[in-house]
N, C-alpha and C positions, 0 to 999 in steps of 0.2 A: 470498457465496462459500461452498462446500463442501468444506472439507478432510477426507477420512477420516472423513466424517457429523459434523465439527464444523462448526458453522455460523457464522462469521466475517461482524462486521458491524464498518462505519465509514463516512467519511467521506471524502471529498475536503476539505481544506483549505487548501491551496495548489495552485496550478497555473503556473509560472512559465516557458512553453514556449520555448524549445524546451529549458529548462536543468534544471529542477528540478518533482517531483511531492512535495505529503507528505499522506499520508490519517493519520487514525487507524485502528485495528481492536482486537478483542477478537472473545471465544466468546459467541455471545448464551448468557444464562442462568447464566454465569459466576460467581461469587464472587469468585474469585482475580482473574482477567483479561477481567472485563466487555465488553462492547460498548464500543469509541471509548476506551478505557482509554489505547492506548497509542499513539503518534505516529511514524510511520516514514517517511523521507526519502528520498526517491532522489534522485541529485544525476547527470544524462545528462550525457554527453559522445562526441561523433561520435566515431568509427573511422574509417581508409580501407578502401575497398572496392576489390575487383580488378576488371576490367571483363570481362564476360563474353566 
């Protein structure tokens, strides 16, 4: 991925559907905050929907 010409690498590590996504990511070429450094979790939950 491309944020703002930083270039953000990771992984998929979990895929737990329809409930939970968690990748790592980091800046390739980074020091601070490396590629795959860092482990971020989204945890879904449906909403209702109106019907058209």
């Amino acid at each position: 991925m491309d944020i703002d010409g930083n270039l953000i690498r990771g992984e998929f590590v979990e895929v737990d559907r329809p409930r939970t996504v968690v990748v790592t990511w980091g800046l390739e070429g980074d020091d601070v905050l490396p590629a795959g450094s860092t482990k971020v979790a989204f945890r879904l939950t449906p909403t209702a929907t109106a019907a058209a």
